[in-house]
Backbone bond lengths (Angstrom), bond angles and torsions (degrees), N, CA, C in turn:
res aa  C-N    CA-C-N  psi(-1)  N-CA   C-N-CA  omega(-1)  CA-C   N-CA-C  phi
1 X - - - 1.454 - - 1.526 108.54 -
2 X 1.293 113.44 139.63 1.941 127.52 174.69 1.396 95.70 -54.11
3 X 1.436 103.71 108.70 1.340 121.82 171.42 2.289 107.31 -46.78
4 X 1.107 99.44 -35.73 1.694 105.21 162.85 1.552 130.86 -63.74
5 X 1.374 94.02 -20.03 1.466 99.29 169.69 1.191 120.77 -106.79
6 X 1.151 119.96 -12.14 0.773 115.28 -179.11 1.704 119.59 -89.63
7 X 1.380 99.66 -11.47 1.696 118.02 169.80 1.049 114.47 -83.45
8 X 1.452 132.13 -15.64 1.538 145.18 -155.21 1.722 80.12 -119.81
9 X 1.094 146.64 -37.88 1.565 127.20 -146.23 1.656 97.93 -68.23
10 X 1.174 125.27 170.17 1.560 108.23 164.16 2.009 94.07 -132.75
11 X 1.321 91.90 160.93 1.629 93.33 -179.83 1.299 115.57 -92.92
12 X 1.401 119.69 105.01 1.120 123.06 169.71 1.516 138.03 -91.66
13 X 1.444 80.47 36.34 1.766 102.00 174.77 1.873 112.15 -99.48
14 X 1.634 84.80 -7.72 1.676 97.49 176.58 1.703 108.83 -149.77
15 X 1.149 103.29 25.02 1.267 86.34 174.34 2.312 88.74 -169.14
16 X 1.531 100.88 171.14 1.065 92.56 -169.59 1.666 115.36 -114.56
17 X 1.854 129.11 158.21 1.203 97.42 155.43 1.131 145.53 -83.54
18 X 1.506 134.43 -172.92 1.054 144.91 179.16 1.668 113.23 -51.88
19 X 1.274 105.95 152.54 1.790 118.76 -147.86 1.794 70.80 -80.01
20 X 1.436 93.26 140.31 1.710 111.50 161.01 1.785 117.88 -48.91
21 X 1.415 126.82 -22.05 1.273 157.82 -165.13 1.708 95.32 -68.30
22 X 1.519 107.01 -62.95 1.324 133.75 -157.98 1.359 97.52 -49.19
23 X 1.446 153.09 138.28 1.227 155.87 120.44 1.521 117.57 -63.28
24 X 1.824 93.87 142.70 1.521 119.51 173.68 1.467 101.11 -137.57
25 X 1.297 119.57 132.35 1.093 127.49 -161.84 1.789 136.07 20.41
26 X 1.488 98.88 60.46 1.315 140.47 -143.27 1.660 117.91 15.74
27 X 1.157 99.82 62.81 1.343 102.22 173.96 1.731 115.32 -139.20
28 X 1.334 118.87 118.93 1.633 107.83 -166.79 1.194 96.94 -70.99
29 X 1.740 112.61 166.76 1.472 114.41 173.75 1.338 86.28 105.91
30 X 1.290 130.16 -67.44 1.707 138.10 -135.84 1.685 103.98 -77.15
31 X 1.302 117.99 -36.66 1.419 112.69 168.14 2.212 113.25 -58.26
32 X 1.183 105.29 -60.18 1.099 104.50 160.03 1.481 146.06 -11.98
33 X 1.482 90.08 -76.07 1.608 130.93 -175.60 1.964 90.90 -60.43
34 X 1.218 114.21 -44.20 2.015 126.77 -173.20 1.736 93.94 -64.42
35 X 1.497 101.09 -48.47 1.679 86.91 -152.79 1.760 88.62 -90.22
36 X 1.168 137.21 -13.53 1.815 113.78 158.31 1.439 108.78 -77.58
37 X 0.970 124.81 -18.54 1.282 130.51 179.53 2.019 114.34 -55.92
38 X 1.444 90.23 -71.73 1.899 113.92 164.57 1.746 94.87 -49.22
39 X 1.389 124.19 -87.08 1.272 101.68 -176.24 1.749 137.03 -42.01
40 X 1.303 101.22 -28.49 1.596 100.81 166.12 1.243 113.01 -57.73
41 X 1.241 129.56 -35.68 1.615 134.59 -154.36 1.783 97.93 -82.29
42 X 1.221 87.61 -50.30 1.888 101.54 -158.82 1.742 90.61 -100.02
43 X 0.962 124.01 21.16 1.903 127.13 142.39 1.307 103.96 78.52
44 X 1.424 113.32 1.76 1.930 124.55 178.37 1.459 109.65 -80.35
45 X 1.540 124.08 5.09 1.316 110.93 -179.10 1.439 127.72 -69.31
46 X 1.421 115.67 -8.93 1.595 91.60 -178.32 1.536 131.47 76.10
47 X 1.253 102.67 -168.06 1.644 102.18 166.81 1.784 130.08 -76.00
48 X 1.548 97.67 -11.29 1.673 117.57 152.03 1.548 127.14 -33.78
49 X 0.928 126.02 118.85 1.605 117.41 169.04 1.477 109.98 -112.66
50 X 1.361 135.44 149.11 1.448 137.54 -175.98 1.742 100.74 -107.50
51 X 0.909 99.00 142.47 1.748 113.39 -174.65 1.526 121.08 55.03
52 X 1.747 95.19 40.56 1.239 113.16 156.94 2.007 130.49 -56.69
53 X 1.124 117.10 177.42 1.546 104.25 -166.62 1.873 98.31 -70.05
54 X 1.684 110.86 -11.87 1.467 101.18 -178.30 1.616 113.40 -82.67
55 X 1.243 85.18 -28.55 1.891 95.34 175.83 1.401 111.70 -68.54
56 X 1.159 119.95 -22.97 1.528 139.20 170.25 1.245 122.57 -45.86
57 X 1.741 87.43 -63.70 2.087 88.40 -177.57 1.751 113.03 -62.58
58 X 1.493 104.66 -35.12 1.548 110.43 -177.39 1.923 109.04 -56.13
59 X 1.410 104.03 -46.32 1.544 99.71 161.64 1.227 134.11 -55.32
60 X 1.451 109.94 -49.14 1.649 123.13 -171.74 1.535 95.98 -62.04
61 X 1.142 122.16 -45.39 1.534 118.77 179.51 1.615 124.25 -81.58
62 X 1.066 116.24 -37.51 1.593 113.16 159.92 1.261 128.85 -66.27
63 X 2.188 102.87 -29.09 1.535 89.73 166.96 1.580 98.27 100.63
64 X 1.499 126.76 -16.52 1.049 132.72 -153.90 1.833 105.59 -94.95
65 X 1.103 114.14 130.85 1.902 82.02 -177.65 1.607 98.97 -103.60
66 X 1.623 112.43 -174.08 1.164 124.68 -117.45 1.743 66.57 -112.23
67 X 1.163 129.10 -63.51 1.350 126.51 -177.07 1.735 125.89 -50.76
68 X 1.389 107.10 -34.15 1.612 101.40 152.96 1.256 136.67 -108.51
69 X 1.470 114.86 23.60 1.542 126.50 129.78 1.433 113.61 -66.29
70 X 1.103 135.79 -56.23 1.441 148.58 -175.29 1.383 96.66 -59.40
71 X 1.278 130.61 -60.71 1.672 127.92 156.68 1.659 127.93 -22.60
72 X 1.482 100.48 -61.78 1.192 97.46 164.89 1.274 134.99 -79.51
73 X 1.080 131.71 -10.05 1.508 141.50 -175.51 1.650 101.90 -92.84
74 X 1.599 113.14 -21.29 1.339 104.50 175.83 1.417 129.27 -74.55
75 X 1.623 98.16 -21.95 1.071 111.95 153.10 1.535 163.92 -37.47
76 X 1.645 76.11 -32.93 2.235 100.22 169.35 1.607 94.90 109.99
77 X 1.747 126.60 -0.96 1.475 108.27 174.79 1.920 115.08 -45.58
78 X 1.522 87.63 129.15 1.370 95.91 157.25 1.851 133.09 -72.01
79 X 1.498 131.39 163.09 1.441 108.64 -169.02 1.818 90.61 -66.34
80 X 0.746 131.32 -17.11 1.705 117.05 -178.99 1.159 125.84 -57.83
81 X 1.462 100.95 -65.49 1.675 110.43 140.66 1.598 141.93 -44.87
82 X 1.123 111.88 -20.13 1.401 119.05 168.34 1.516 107.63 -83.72
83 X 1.323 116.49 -32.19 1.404 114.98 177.70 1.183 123.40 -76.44
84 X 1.344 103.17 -37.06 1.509 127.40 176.55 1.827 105.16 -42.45
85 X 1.387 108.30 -62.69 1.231 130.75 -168.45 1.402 131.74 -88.74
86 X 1.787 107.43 -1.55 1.451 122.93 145.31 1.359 109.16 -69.83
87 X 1.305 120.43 -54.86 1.405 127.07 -172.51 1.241 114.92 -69.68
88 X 1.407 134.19 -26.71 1.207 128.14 127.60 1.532 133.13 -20.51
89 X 0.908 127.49 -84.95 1.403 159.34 146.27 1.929 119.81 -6.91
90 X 1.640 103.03 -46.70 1.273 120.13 -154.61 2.329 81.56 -125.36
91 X 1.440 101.83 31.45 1.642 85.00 -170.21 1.530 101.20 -82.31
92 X 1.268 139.22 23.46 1.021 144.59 -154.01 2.219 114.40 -114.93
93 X 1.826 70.62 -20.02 1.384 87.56 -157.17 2.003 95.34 -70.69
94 X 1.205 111.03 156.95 1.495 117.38 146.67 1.377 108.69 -89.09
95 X 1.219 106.46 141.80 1.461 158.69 -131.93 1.892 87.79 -115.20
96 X 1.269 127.20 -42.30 1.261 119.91 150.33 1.461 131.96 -71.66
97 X 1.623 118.31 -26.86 1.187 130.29 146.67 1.627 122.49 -36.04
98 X 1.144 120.08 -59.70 1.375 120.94 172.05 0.926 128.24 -58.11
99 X 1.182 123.01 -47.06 1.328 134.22 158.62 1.089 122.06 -45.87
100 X 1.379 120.80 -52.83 1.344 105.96 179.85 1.586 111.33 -82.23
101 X 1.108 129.61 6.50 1.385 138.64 -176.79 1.622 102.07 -91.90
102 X 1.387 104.95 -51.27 1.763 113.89 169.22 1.442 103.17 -25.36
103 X 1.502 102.50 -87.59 1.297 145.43 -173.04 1.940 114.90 -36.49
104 X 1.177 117.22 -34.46 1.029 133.73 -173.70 1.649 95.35 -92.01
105 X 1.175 118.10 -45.56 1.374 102.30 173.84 1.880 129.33 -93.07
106 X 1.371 92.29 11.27 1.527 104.78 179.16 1.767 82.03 -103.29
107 X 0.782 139.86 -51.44 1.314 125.19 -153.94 1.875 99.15 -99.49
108 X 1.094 119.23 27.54 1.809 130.20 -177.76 1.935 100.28 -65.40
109 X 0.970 100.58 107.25 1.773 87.03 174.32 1.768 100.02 -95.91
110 X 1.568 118.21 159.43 1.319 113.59 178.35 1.112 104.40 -42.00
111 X 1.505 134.22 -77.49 1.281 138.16 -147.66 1.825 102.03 -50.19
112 X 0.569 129.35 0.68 1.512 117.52 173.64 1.479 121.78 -119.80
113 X 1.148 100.27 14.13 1.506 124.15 162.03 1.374 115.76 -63.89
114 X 1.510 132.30 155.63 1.009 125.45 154.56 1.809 122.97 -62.50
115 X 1.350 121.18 160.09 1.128 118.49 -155.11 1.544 119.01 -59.51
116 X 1.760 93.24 -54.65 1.521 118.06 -172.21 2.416 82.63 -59.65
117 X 0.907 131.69 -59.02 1.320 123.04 -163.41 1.727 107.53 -58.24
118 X 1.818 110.06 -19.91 1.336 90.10 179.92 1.129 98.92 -84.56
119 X 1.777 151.61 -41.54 1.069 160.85 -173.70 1.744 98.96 -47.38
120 X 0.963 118.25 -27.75 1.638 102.79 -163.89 1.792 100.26 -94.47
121 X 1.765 103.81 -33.50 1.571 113.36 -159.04 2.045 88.44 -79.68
122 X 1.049 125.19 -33.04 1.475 120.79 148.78 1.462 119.15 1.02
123 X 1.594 106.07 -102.45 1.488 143.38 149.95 1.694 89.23 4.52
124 X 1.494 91.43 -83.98 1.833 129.46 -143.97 1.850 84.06 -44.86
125 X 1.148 87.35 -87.21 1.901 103.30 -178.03 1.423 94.59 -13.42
126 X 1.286 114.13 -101.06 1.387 145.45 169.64 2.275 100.60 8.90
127 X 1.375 97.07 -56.83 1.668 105.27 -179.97 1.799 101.69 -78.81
128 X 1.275 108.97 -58.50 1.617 111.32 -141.13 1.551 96.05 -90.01
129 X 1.826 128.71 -44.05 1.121 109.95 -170.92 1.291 119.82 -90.39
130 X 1.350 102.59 142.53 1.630 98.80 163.12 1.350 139.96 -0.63
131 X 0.627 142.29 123.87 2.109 134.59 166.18 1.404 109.43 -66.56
132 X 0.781 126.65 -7.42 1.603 124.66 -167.05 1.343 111.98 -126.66
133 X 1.408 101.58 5.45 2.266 101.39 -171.47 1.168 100.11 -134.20
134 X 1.220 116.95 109.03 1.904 125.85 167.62 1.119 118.22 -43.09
135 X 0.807 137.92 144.85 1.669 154.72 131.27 1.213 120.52 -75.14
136 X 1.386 127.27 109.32 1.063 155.30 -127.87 1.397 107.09 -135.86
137 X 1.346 115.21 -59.68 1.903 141.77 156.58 1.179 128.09 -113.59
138 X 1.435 122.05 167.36 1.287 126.58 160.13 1.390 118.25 -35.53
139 X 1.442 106.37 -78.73 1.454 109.08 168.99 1.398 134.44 -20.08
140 X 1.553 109.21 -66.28 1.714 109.49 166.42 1.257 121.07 -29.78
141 X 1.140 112.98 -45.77 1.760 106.12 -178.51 1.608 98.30 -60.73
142 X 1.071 131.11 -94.05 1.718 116.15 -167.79 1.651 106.27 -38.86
143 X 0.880 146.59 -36.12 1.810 153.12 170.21 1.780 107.39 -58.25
144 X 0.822 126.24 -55.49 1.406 144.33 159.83 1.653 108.83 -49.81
145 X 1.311 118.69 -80.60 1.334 126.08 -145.15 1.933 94.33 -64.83
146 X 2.019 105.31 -37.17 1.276 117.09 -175.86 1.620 134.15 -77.65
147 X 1.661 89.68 -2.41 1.777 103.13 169.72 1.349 105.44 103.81
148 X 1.674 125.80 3.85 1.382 108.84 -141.17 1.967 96.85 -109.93
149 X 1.439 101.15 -7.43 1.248 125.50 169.99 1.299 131.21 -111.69
């Protein structure tokens, strides 16, 4: 294993990733999606999975696939470099596009979820979040469930 990634991975068998909120090469999700990513590689993932259905939308919309992100990150990219090289990658995109793509998924309330996703985030809530802290958005649930709210 890239002695760089393996310094960069973080263990998320004790600790958590970065809030879905967070941007990496201005795209939310993408900080996230890096640090399950590094822990998948370097075996620290935990109960985390990498190229989950959230890591998904950040692909389906950048266009980027899931195997040469995982390529490059195996590599030892730093988040500078990872950002560097979405934005590379995604130079095609409008710059109002993202934004409103950000934005639409920072501000996602359940109900506008697909069905089977509200049926499951039900369940989910119900175990992982708090009793006492609303959910408000999508987001909150990983922000909530991860301490960070």
């Amino acid at each position: 294993m890239n002695e760089t990634l393996k310094s960069l991975a973080p263990d998320l068998s004790t600790d958590v990733p970065r809030s879905p909120r967070a941007t990496l090469g201005g795209y939310v999700i993408a900080g996230r999606t890096l640090d399950k990513c590094r822990a998948v590689l370097a075996g620290t993932a935990g109960e985390y999975h990498f190229d989950c259905p959230l890591d998904r939308l950040f692909f389906d919309f950048t266009g980027i696939s899931s195997d040469a992100f995982k390529s490059k990150v195996a590599g030892g990219a730093t988040d500078e470099e990872m950002g560097a090289w979405i934005k590379e990658l995604t130079a095609r995109k409008k710059d109002i596009d993202i934004i409103k793509w950000n934005n639409d998924l920072r501000g996602k309330r359940l109900c506008e979820m697909p069905d089977e996703l509200q049926a499951f985030l039900e369940g989910y809530i119900e175990e992982f979040v708090p009793k006492h802290r609303p959910v408000y958005v999508w987001f909150d649930v990983y922000d909530l469930e991860e301490g960070r709210l």
